[in-house]
C-alpha positions, 0 to 999 in steps of 0.5 A: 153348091151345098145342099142347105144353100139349095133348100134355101134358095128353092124355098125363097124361089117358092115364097117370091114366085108366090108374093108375084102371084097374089100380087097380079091375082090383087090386080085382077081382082081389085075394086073398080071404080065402075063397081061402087054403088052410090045410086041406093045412098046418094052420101055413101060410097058402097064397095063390093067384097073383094079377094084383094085384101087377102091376096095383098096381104098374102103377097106382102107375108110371102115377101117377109117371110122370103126376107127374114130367111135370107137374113137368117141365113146370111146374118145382117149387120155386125151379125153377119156369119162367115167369110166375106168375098173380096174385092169387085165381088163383095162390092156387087153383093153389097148393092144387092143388099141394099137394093134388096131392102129398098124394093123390100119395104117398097112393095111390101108398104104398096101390098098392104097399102093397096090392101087396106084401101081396096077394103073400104065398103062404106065412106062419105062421098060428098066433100065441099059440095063434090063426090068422091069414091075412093079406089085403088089406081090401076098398076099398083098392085102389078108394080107391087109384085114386079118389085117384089120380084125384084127384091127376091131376086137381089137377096138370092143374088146377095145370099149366093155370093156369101154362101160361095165365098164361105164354100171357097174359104172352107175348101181342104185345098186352101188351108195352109200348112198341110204337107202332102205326099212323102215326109220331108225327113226320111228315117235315118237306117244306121250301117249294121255293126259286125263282130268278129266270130272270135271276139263272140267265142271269147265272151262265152267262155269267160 
């Protein structure tokens, strides 16, 4: 595997293991529904500061970016640069893309959706006679960053299966019309002329 192809799948590696992190660390800290105060406004809702916010938005940046490099790198569309692979191989690479951008703008909307709700500090909490608190559910962060994973993972998957077959078709032993070893027509070694002694004698003396 190239060199390039290595740094590209290690920094996407890094950018995915990081989106998962701020994921889980936006569940553990998210805002419970035990944590709003409505006892000092009896119309209010009053949310604690949280470090969710920042995580979701971290995890959703860290997935873009990760996206945007294999897309970069790969070329999307009509744009996409260098061989294709052939037959079952390319098939699995194309669900991989797919796959890749539908979890990709899942978790990537559900990060920051999650994000904004979790930073709400103060709401009216009464509604036809009722009180409401709004929180973000449980999981939502945890699944974002599950689906993230797995995102990553596709478009790693996707981005390898081009770089090999681009490797594969860029190989010296695939191009054609190269002769190896000894060339076909030898050089052809005429038979040496003799003349007899006389006939040299003969030509210095006139």
């Amino acid at each position: 595997m190239e060199k390039r192809v290595k740094i590209v799948c290690g920094v996407v590696t890094v950018l995915g293991l990081l989106s998962v992190a701020a994921g889980f660390g936006a569940e553990a800290t998210r805002i419970k529904g035990s944590q709003v105060d409505i006892s000092s406004t009896p119309d209010q809702c009053i949310y604690p500061r949280s470090p969710a916010l920042a995580l979701g938005v971290t995890a959703a940046l860290a997935l873009g970016v990760a996206h945007a490099i294999i897309n970069i790198e790969t070329g999307c569309g009509c744009c996409r640069r260098g061989p294709l692979p052939s037959g079952s191989k390319w098939t699995v690479a194309l669900i991989c893309y797919g796959f890749s951008w539908f979890t990709f703008v899942i978790a990537f909307l559900l990060f920051l959706s999650g994000a904004a709700l979790n930073d709400q500090h103060r709401e009216d909490s009464f509604m036809f006679g009722t009180s409401y608190c709004y929180v973000v559910k449980p999981g939502v962060f945890a699944g974002s960053a599950l689906v993230s994973l797995a995102s990553v993972l596709l478009g790693l998957a996707y981005y390898i299966t081009l770089s090999l077959a681009r490797a594969t078709q860029a190989s010296p032993t695939n191009q054609p019309g190269i002769a190896l070893g000894q060339p076909q027509f030898p050089p052809t070694v005429q038979d040496p002329v003799f003349v007899h002694e006389d006939t040299y004698m003969r030509r210095q003396f006139t």
